[in-house]
N, CA, C and O atoms as a GROMACS GRO file, in nm:
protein
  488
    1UNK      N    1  -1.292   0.489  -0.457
    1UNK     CA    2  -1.193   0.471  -0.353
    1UNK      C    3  -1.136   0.329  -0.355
    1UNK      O    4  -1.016   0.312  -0.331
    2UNK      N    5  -1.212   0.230  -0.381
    2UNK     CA    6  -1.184   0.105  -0.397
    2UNK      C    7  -1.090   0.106  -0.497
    2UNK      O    8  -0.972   0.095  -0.461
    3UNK      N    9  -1.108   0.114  -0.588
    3UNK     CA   10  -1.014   0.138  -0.742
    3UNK      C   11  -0.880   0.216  -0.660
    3UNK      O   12  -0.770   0.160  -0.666
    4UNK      N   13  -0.887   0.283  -0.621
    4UNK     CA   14  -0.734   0.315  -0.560
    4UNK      C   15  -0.673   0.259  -0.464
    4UNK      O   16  -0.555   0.287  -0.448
    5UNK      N   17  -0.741   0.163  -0.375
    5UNK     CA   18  -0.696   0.114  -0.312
    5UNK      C   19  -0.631  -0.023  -0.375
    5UNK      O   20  -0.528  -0.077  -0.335
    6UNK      N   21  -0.722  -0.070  -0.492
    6UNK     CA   22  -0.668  -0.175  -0.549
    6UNK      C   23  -0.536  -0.175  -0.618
    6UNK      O   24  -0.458  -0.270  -0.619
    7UNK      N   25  -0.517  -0.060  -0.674
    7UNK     CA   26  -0.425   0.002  -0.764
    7UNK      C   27  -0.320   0.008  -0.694
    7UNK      O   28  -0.225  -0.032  -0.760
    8UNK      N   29  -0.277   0.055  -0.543
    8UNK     CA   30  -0.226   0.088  -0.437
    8UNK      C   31  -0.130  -0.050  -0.433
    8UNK      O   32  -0.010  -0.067  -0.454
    9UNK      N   33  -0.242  -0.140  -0.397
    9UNK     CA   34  -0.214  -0.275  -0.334
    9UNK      C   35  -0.106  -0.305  -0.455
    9UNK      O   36   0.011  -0.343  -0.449
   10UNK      N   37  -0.187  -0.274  -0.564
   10UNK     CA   38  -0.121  -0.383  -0.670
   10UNK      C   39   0.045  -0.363  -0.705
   10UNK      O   40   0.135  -0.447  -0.710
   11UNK      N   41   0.047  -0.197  -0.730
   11UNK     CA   42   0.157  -0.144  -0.736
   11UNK      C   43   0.265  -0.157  -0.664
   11UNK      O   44   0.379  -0.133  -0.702
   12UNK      N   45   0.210  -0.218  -0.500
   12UNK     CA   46   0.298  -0.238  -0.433
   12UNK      C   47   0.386  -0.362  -0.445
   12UNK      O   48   0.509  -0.371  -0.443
   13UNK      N   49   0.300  -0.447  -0.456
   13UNK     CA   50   0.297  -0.601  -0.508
   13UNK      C   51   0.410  -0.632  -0.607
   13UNK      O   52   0.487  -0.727  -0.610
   14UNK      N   53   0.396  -0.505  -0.701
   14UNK     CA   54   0.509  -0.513  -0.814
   14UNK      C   55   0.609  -0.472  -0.813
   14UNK      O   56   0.694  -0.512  -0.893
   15UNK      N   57   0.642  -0.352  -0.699
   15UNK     CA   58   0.768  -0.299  -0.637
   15UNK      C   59   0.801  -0.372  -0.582
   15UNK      O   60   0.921  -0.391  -0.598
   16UNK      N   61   0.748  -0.447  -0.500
   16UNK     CA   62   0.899  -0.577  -0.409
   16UNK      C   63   0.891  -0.660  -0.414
   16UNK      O   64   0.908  -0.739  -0.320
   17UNK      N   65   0.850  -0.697  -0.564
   17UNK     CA   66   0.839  -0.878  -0.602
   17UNK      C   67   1.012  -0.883  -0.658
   17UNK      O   68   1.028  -0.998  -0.698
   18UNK      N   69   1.082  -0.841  -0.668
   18UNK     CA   70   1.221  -0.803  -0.772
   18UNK      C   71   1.291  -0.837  -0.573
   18UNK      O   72   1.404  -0.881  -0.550
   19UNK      N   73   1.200  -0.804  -0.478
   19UNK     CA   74   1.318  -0.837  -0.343
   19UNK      C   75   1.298  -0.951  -0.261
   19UNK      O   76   1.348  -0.984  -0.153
   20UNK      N   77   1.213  -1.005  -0.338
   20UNK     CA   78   1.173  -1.140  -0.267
   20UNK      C   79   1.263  -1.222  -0.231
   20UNK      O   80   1.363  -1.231  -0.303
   21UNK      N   81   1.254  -1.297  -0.118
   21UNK     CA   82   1.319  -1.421  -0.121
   21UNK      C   83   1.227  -1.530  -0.100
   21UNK      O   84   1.209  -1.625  -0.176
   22UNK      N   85   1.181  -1.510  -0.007
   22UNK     CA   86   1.023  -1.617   0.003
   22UNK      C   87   0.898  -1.574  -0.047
   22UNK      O   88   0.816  -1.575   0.045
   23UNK      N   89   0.839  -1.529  -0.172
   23UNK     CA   90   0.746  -1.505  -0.207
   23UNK      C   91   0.667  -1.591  -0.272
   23UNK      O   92   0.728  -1.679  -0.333
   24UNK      N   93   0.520  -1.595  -0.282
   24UNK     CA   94   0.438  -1.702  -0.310
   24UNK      C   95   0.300  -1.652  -0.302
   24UNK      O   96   0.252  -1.571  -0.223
   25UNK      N   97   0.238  -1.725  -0.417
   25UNK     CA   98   0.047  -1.681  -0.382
   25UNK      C   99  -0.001  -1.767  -0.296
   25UNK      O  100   0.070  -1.864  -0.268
   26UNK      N  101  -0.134  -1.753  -0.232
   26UNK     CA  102  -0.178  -1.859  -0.066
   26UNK      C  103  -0.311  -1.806  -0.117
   26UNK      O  104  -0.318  -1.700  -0.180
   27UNK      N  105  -0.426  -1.888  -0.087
   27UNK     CA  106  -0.563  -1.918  -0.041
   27UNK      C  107  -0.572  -1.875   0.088
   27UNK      O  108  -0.490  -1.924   0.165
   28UNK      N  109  -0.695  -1.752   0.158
   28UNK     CA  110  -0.632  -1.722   0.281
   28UNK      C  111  -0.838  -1.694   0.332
   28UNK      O  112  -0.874  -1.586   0.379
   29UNK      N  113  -0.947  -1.823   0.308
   29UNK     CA  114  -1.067  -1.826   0.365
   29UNK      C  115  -1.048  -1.775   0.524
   29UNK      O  116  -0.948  -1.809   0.587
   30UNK      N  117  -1.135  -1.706   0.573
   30UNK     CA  118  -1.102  -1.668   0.736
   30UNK      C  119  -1.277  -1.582   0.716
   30UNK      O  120  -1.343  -1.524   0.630
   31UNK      N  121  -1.282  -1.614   0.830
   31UNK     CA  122  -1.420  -1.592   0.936
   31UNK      C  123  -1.406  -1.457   1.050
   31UNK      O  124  -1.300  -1.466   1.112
   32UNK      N  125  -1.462  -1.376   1.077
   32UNK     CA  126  -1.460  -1.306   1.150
   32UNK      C  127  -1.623  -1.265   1.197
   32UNK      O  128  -1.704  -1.202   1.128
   33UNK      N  129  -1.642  -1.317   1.323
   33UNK     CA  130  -1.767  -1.291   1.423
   33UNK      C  131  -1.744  -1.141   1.510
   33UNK      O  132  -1.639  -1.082   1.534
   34UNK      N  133  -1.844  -1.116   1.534
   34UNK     CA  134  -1.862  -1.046   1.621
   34UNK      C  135  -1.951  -1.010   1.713
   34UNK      O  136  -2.068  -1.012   1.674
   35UNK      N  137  -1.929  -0.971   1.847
   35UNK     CA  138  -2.085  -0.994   1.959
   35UNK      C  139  -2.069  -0.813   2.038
   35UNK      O  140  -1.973  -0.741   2.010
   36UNK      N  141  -2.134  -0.788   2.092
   36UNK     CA  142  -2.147  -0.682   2.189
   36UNK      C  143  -2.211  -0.751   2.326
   36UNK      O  144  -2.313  -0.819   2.338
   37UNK      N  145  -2.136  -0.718   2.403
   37UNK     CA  146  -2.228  -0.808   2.551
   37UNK      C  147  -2.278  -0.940   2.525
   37UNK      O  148  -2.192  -1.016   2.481
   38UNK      N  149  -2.357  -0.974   2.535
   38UNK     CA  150  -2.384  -1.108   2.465
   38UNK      C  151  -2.470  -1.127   2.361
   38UNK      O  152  -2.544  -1.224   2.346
   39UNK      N  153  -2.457  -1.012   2.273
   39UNK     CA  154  -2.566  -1.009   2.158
   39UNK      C  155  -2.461  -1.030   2.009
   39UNK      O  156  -2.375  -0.949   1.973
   40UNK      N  157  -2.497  -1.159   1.942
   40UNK     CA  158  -2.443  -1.154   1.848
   40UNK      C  159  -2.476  -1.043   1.719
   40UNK      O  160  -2.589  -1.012   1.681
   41UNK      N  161  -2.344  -0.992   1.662
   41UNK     CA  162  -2.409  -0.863   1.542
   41UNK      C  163  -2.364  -0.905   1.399
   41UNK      O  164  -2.371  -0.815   1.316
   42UNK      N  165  -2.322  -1.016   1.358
   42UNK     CA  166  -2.329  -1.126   1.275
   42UNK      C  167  -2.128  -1.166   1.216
   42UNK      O  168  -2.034  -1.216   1.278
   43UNK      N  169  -2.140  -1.124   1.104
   43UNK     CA  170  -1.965  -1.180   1.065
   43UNK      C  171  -1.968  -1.176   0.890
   43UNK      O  172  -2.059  -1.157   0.809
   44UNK      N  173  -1.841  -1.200   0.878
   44UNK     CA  174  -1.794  -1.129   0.761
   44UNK      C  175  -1.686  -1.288   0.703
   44UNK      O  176  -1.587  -1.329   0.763
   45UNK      N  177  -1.735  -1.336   0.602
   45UNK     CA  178  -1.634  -1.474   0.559
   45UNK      C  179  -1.572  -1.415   0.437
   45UNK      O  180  -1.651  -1.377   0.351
   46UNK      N  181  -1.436  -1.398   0.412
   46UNK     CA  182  -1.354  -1.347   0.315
   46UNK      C  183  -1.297  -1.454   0.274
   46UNK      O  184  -1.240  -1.527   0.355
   47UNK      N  185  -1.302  -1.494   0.100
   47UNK     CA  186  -1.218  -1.608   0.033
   47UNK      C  187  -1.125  -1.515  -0.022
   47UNK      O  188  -1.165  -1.477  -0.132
   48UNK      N  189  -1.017  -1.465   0.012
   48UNK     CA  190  -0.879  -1.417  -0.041
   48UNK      C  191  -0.775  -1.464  -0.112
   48UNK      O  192  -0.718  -1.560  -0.061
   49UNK      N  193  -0.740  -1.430  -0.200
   49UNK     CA  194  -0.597  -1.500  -0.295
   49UNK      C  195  -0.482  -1.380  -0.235
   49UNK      O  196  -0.492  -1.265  -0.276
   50UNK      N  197  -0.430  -1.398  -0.186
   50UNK     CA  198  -0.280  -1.332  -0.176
   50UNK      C  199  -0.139  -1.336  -0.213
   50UNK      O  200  -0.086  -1.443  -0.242
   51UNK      N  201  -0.087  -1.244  -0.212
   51UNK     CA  202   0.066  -1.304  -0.261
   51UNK      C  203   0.159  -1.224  -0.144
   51UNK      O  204   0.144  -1.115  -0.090
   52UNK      N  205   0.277  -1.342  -0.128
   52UNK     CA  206   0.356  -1.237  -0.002
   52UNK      C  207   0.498  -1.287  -0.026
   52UNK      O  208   0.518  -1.385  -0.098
   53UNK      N  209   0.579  -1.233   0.023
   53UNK     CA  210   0.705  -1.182   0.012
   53UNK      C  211   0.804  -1.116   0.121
   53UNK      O  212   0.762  -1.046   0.213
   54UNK      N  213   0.919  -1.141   0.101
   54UNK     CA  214   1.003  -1.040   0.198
   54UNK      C  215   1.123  -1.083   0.189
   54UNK      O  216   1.155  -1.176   0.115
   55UNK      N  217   1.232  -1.000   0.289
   55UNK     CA  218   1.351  -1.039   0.256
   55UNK      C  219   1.440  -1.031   0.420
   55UNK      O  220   1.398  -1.070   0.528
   56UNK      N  221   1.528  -0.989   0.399
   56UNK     CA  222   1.644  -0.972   0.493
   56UNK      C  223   1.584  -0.890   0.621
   56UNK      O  224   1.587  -0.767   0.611
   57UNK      N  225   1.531  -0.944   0.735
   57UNK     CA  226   1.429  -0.842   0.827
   57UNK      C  227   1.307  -0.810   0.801
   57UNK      O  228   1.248  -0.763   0.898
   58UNK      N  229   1.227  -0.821   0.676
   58UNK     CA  230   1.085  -0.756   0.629
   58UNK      C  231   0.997  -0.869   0.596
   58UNK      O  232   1.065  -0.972   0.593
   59UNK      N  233   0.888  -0.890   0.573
   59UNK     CA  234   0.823  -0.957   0.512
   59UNK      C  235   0.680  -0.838   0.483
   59UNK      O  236   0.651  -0.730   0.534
   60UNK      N  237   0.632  -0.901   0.404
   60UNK     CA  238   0.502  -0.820   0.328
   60UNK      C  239   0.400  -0.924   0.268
   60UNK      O  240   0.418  -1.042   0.239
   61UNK      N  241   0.303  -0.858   0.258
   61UNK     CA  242   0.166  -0.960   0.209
   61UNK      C  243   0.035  -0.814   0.117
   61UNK      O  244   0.005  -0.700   0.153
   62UNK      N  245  -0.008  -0.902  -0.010
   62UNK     CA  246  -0.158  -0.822  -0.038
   62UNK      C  247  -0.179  -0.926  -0.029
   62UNK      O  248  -0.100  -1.018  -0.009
   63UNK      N  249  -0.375  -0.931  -0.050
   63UNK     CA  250  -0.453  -1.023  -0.065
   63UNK      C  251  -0.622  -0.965  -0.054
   63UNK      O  252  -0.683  -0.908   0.037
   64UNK      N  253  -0.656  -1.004  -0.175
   64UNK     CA  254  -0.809  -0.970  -0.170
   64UNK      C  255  -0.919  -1.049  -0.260
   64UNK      O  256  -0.889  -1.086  -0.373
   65UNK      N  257  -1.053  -1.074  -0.204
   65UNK     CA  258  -1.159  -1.129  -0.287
   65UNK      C  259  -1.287  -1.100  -0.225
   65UNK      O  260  -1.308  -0.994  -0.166
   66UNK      N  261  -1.375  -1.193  -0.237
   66UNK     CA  262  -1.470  -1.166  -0.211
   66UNK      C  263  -1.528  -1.173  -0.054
   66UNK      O  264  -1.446  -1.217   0.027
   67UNK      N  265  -1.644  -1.140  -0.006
   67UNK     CA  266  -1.647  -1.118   0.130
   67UNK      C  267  -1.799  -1.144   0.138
   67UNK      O  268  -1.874  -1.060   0.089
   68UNK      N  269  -1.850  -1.250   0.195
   68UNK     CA  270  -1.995  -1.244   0.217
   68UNK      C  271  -2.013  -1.190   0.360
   68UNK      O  272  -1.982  -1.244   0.466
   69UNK      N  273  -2.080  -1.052   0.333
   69UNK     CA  274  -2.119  -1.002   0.497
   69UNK      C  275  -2.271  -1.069   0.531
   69UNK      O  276  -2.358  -1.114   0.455
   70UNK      N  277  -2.263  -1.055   0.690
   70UNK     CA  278  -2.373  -1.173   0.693
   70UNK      C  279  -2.415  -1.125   0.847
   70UNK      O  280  -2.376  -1.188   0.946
   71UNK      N  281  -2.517  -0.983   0.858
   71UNK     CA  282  -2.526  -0.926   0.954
   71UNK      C  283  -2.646  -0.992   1.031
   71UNK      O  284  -2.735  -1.063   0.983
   72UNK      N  285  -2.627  -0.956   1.156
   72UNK     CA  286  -2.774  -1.079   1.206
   72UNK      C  287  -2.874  -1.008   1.215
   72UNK      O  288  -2.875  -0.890   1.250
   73UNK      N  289  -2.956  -1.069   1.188
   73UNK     CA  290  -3.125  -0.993   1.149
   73UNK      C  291  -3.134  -0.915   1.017
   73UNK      O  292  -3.239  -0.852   1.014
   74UNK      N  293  -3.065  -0.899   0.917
   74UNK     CA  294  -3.043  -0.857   0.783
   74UNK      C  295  -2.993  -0.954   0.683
   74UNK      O  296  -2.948  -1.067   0.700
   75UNK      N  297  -3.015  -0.870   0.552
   75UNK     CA  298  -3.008  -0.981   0.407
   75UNK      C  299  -2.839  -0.941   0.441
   75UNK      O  300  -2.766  -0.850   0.483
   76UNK      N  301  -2.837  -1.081   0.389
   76UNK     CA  302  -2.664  -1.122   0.348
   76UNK      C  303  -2.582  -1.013   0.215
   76UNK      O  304  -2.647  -0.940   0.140
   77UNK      N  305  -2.488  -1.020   0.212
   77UNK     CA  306  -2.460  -0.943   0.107
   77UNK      C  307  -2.335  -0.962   0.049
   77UNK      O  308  -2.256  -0.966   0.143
   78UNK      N  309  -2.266  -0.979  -0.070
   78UNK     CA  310  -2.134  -0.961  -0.143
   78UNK      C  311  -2.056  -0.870  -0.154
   78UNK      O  312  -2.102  -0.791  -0.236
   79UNK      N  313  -1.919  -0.824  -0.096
   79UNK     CA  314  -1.901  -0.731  -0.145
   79UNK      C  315  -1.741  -0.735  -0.192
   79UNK      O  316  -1.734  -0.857  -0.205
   80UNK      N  317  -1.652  -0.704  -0.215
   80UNK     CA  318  -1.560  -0.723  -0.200
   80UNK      C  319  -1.445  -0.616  -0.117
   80UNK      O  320  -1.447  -0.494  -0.106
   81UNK      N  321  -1.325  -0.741  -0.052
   81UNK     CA  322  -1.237  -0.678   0.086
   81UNK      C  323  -1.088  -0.728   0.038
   81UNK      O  324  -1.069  -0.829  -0.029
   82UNK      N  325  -1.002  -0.654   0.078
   82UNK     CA  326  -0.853  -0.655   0.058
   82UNK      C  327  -0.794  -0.575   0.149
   82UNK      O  328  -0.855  -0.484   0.206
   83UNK      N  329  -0.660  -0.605   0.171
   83UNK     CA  330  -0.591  -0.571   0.242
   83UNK      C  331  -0.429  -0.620   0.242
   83UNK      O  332  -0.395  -0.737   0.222
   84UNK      N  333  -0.341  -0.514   0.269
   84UNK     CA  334  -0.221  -0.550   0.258
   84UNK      C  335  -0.163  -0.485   0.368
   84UNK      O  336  -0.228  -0.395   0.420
   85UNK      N  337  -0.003  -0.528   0.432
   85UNK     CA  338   0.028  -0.508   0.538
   85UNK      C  339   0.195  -0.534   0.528
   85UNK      O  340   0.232  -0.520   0.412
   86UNK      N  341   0.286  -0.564   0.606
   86UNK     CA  342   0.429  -0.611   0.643
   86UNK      C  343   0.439  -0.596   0.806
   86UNK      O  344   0.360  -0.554   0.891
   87UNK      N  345   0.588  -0.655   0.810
   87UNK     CA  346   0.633  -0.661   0.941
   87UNK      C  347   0.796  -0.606   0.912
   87UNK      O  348   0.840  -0.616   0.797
   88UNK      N  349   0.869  -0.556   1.004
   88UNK     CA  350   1.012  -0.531   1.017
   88UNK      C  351   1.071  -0.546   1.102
   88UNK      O  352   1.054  -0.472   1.199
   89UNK      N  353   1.178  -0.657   1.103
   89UNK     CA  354   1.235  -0.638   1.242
   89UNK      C  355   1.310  -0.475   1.248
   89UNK      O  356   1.337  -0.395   1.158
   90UNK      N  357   1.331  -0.468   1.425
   90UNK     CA  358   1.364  -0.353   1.438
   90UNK      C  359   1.542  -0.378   1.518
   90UNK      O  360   1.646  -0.312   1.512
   91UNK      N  361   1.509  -0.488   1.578
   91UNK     CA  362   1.659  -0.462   1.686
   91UNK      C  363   1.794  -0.572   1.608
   91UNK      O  364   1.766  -0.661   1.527
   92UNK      N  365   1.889  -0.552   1.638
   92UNK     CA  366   1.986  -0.618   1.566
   92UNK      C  367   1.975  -0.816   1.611
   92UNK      O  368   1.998  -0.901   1.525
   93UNK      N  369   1.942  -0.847   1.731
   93UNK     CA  370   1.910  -0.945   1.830
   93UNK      C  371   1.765  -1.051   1.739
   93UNK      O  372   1.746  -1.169   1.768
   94UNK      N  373   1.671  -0.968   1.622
   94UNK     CA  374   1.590  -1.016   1.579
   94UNK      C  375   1.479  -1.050   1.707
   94UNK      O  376   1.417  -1.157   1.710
   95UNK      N  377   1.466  -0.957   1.799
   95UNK     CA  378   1.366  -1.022   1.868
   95UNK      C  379   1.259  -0.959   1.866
   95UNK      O  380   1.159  -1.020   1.902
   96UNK      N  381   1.249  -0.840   1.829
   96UNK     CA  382   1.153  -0.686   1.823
   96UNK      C  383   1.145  -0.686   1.674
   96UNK      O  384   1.241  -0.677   1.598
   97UNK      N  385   0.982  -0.698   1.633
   97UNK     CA  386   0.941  -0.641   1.496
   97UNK      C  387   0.866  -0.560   1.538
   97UNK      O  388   0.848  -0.550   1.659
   98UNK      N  389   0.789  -0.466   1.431
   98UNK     CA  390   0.690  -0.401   1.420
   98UNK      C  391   0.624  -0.410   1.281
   98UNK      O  392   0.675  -0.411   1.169
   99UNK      N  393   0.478  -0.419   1.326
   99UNK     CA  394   0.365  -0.478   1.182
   99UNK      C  395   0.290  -0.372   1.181
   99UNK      O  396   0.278  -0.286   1.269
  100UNK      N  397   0.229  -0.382   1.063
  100UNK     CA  398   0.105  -0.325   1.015
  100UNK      C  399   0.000  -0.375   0.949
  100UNK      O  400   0.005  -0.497   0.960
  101UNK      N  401  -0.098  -0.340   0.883
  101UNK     CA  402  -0.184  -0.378   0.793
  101UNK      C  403  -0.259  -0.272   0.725
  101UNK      O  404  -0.255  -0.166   0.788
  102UNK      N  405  -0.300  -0.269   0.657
  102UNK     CA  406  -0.453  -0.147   0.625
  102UNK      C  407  -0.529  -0.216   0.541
  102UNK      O  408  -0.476  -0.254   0.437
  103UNK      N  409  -0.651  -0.244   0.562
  103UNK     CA  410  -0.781  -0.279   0.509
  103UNK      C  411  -0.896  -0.225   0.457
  103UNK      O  412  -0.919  -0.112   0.501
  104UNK      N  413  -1.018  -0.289   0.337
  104UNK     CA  414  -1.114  -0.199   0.322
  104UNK      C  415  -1.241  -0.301   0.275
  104UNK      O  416  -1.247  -0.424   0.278
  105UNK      N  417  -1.305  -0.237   0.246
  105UNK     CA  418  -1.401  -0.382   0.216
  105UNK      C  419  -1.513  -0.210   0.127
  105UNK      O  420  -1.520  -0.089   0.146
  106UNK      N  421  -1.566  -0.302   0.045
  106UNK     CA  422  -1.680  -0.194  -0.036
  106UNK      C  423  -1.802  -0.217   0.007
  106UNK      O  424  -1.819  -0.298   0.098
  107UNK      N  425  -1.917  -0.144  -0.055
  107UNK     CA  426  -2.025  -0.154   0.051
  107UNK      C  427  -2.081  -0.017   0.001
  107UNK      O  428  -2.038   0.052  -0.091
  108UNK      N  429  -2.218   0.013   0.110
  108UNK     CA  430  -2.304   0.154   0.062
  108UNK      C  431  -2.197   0.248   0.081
  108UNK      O  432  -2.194   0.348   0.009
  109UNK      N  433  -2.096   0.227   0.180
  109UNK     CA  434  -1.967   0.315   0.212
  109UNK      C  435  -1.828   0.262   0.204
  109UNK      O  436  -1.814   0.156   0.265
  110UNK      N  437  -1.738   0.300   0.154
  110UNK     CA  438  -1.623   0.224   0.157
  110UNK      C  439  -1.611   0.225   0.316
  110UNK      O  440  -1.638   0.333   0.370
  111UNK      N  441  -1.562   0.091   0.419
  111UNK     CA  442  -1.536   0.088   0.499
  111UNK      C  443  -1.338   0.031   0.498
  111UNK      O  444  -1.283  -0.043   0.416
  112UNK      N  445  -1.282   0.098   0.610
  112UNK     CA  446  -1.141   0.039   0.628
  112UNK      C  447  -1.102   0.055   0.732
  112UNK      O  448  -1.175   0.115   0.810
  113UNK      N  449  -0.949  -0.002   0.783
  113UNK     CA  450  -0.935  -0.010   0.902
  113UNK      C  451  -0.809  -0.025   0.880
  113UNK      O  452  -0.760  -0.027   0.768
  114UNK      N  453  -0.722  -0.040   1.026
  114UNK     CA  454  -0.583  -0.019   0.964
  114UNK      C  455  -0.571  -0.104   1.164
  114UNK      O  456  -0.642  -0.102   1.265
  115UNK      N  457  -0.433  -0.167   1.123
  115UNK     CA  458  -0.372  -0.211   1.263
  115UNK      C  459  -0.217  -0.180   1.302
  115UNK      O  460  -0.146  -0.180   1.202
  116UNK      N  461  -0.159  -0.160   1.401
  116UNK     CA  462  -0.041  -0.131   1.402
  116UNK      C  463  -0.003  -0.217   1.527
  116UNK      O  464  -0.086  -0.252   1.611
  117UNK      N  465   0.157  -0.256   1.533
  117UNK     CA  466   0.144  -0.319   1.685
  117UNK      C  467   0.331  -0.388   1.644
  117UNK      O  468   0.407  -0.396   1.547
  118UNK      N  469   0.327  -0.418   1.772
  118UNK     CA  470   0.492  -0.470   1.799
  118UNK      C  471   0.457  -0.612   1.847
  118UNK      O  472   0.353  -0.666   1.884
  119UNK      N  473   0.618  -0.660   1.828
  119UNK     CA  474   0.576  -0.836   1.840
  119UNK      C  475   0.738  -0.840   1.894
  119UNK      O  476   0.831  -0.806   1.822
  120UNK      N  477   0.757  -0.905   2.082
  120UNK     CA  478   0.860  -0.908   2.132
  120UNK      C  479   0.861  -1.055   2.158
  120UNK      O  480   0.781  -1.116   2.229
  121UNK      N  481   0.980  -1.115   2.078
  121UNK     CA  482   0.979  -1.269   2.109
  121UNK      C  483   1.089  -1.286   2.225
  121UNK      O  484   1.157  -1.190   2.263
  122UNK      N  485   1.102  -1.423   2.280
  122UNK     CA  486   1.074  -1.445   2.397
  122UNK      C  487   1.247  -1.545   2.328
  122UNK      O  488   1.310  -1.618   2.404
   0.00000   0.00000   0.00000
């Protein structure tokens, strides 16, 4: 599943590099904790290489590497996480986009996740 997701990413990467206007690779280290009530359940540090892009209303991003999961009270572990996503504006005014993402990370199970959401500037 990983292998297709990579393949996915990549393919995409190569379809709208030809529409770029601001496109570029980025270093993208980021931390993610997590607690339940007040019990910490440990965190996930991803060193990512990405490349992103977009044009007239759109922008787009992949990016993936390695991921040390680092659950609390358990052995640490390597695995690797990627994820790619965009945004579009929607209204002529440029004030209304709408984003996405979809994510996955490998593991005893492929795990993924996906986000959706609107962004109304002010």
């Amino acid at each position: 599943m990983i292998k297709s997701f990579a393949i996915g990413a990549a393919a995409t990467a190569v379809a709208l590099a030809p529409m770029s206007a601001l496109a570029g690779p980025y270093f993208n280290p980021e931390f993610n904790g997590s607690t339940y009530a007040e019990e910490y359940l440990g965190g996930v540090l991803t060193m990512d290489i990405g490349y992103e892009g977009g044009g007239e209303g759109f922008s787009w991003y992949v990016q993936g590497g390695p991921a040390a999961v680092m659950p609390e009270g358990a052995d640490n572990e390597v695995e690797f996480a990627g994820k790619f996503g965009g945004s579009v504006v929607v209204d002529a005014a440029e004030k209304i986009s709408v984003y996405g993402e979809l994510s996955g990370i490998t593991g005893d199970d492929f795990g993924w996740g996906s986000k959706l959401g609107a962004k109304y500037a002010f």
